[in-house]
C-alpha positions as CSV (number, residue, x, y, z in Angstrom):
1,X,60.3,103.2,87.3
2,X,60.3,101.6,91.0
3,X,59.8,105.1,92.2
4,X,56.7,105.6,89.9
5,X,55.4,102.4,90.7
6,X,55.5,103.5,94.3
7,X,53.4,107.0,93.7
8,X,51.2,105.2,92.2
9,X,50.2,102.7,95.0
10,X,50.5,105.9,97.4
11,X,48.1,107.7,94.9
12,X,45.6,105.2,94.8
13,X,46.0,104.2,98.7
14,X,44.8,107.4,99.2
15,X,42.1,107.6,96.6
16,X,40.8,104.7,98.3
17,X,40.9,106.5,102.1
18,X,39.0,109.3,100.6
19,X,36.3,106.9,99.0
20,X,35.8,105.1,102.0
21,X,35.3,108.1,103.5
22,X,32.4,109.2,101.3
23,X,30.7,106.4,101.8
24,X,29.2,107.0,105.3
25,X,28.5,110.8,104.1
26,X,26.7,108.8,101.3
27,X,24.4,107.0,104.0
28,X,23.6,109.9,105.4
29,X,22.3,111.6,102.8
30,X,20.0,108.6,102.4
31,X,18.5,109.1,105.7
32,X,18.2,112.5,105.2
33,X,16.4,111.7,101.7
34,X,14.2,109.5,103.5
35,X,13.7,112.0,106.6
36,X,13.0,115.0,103.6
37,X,15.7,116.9,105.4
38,X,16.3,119.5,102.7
39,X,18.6,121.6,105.1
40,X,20.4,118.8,106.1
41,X,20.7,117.6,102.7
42,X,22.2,120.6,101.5
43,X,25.1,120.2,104.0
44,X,26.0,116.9,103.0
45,X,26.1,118.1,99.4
46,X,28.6,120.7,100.7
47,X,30.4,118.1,102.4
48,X,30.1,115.7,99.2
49,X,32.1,119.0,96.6
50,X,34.7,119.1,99.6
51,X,35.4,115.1,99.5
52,X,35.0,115.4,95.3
53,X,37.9,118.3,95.0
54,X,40.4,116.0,96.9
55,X,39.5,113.1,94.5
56,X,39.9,115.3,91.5
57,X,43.3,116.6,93.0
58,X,44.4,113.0,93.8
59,X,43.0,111.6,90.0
60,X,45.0,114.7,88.4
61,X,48.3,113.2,89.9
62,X,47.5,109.5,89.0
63,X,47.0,110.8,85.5
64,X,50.5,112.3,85.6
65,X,52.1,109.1,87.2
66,X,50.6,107.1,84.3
67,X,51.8,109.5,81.8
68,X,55.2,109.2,83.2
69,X,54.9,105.7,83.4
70,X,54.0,105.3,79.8
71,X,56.6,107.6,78.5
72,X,59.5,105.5,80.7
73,X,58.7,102.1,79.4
74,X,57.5,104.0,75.2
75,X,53.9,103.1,75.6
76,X,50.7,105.4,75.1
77,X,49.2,106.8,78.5
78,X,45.7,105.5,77.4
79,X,46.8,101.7,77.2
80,X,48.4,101.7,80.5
81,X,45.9,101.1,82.7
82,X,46.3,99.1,86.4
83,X,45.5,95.4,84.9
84,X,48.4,96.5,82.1
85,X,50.6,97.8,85.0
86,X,50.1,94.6,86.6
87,X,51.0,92.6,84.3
88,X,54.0,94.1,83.9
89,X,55.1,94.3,87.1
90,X,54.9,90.2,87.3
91,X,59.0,90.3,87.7
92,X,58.5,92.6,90.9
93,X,56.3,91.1,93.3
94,X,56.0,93.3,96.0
95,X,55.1,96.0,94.1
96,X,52.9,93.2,92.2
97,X,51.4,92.4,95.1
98,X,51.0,96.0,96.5
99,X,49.1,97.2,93.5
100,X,46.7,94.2,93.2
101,X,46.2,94.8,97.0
102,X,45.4,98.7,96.2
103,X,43.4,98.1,93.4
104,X,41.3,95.6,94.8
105,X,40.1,97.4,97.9
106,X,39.6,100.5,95.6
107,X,37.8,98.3,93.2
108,X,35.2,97.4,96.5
109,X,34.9,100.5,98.3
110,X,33.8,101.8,94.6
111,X,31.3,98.9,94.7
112,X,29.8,99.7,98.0
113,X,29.3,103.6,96.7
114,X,28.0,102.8,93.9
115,X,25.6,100.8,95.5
116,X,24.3,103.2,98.3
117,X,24.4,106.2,95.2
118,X,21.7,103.7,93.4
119,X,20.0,103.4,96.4
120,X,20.1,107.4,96.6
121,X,19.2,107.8,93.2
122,X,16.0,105.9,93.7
123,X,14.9,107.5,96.9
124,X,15.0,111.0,94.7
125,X,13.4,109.9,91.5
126,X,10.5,108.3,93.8
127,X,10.2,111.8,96.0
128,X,10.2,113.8,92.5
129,X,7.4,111.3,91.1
130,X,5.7,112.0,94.1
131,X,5.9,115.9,93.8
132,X,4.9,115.7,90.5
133,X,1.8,113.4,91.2
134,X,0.8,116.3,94.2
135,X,1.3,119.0,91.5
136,X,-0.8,117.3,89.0
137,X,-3.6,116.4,91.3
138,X,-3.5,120.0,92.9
139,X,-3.8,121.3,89.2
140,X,-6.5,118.8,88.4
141,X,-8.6,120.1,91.5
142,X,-8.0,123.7,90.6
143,X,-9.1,123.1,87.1
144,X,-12.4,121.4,87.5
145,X,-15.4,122.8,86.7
146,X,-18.0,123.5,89.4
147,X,-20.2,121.6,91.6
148,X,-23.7,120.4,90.8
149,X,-26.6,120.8,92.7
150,X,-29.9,119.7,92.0
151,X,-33.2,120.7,93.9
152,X,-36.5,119.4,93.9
153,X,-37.8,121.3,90.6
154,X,-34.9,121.9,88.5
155,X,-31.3,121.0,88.0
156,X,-28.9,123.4,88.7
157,X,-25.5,124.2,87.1
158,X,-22.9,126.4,89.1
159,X,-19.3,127.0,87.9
160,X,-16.4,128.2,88.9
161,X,-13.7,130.2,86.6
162,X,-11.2,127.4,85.9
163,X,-7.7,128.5,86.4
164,X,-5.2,128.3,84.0
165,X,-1.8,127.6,86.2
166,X,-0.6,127.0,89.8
167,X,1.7,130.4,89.3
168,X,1.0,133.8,88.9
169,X,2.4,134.9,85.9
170,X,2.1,138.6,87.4
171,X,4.7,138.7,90.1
C-alpha cells in the first residue's frame, strides 16, 4: 500500500507541474483573444492538445493507482477518492501530510485555470456577439429597400433588388 500511496503523490505532483504549466499558455491565449490574433491563436490551441495529452496520460495512471488502491484495502474504485485516501492515511503522517500538500496545490492551480478559462470564455462569447451583430447589420443594409428622393413636382420612388443572403448559393 505504502508503495501505492507514493505513485499516487508522484502522479498528482506531476499533474499539478503540468497544470501550472498551462496556465501561462492560458494567459496568452487571452491576449491573443483580445489582440484578435487568429494565427496566433491557433498555435496556442496546438500547444493547449500537447499539454492535454500528457494530462490524459498522467489521469489514466492515477485511475489505475486508485483502482489498485481500492482493490488492496476491498473497497470500490469510485468511493476512493483523495479526501477518502486521506482519511485513511491519518495513521501515516508523512504520507498524510504529503497528499494533503499535493492535493492542495493541485486544488489551487485548478482554481487559477479555471479562472483565466472564464475569463477566456467571455472574451470569445463577446467577439462572437459582436460578429454576429456585424453580420446582422451588414444583412440589414443589404436588404433594405431603396432610397427616396423627392423633387419639386412629384415624389419619387427608386428600389433596389433586395438580396436574399450574404452567400452565393452558386459557388
Amino acid at each position: 500500500m505504502a508503495s501505492l500511496i507514493e505513485e499516487l503523490i508522484t502522479v498528482l505532483q506531476s499533474e499539478d507541474e503540468i497544470y501550472q504549466k498551462l496556465i501561462p499558455i492560458e494567459e496568452k491565449k487571452t491576449q491573443t483573444i483580445i489582440k484578435n490574433d487568429l494565427q496566433a491563436l491557433q498555435e496556442i490551441t496546438e500547444q493547449e492538445q500537447r499539454v492535454v495529452e500528457q494530462i490524459n496520460a498522467l489521469e489514466r495512471k492515477r485511475q489505475e493507482v486508485i483502482i489498485n488502491m481500492a482493490t488492496v484495502t476491498n473497497r470500490k474504485p469510485e468511493t476512493l477518492n483523495i479526501k477518502a485516501i486521506v482519511e485513511l492515511l491519518k495513521k501515516q503522517p508523512k504520507e498524510h501530510k504529503e497528499l494533503c500538500s499535493v492535493h492542495d496545490s493541485l486544488k489551487k492551480t485548478l482554481k487559477r485555470l479555471v479562472q483565466v478559462n472564464d475569463q477566456n470564455k467571455s472574451l470569445i462569447e463577446q467577439s462572437l456577439e459582436m460578429i454576429e451583430f456585424n453580420m446582422n447589420l451588414i444583412q440589414s443594409t443589404r436588404m433594405s429597400p431603396g432610397t427616396n428622393n423627392y423633387t419639386k413636382t412629384a415624389a419619387q420612388w427608386e428600389s433596389q433588388i433586395a438580396q436574399t443572403g450574404m452567400f452565393d448559393a452558386k459557388q
